[in-house]
N, C-alpha and C positions, 0 to 999 in steps of 0.2 A: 726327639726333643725339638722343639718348636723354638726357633729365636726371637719374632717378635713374639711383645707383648702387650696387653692389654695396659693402660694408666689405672686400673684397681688391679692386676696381676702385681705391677709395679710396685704399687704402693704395698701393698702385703707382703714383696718381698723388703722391698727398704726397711719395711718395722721389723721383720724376722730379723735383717743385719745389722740393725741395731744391737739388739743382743746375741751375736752371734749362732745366728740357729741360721742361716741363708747359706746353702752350698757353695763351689766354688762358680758351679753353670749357673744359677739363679743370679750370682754376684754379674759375673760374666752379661747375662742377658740385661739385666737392672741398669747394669753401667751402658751399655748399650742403647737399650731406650732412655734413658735419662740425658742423653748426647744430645737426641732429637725431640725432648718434650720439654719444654719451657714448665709447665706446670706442676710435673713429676719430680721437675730438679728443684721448685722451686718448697713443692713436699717434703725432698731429702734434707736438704738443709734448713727448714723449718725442726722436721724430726731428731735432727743431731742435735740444735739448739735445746731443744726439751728437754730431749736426753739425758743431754750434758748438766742441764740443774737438777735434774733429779736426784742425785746422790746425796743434797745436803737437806731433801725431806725426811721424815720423821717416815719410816716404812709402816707402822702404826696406823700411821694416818690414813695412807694412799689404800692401806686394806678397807678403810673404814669408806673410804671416798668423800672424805671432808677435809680440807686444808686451813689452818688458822687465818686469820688476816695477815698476819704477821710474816707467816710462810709464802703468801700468796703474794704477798708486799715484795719480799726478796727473791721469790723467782721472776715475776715481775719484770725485775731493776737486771739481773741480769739477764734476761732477755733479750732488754734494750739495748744495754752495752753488748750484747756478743751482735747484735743487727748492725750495730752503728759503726 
């Protein structure tokens, strides 16, 4: 097992730990490169921010890959407040 990694390794592991599909080594390696990449960390915490509002979309939708204004309006809003 190889410890560094690539910033697209990274990133593919950060979205798999999102939903919990990232083993405990990928977690391991992830959080290790992410220590030393400004742009990886700046990936991760962009992707939890997402993450985090997606639960009050309509699952409907996200299969459809269209969002109302209205939905898009409020994730949006908290995007901002969870940045700011």
């Amino acid at each position: 097992m190889k410890v560094k990694l690539s910033c697209d390794e990274a990133t593919a592991i950060c979205s798999k730990n999102q939903y919990g599909e990232a083993s405990i080594a990928d977690k391991f390696r992830m959080v290790f490169h992410v220590l030393f990449c400004a742009v990886c960390r700046l990936y991760s915490k962009q992707n939890t921010i997402i993450t985090k509002c997606m639960p009050s979309v309509n699952k409907d939708v996200v299969v459809k890959k269209a969002l109302k204004i209205e939905e898009k309006e409020e994730m949006e809003i908290k995007i901002k407040e969870m940045v700011e």
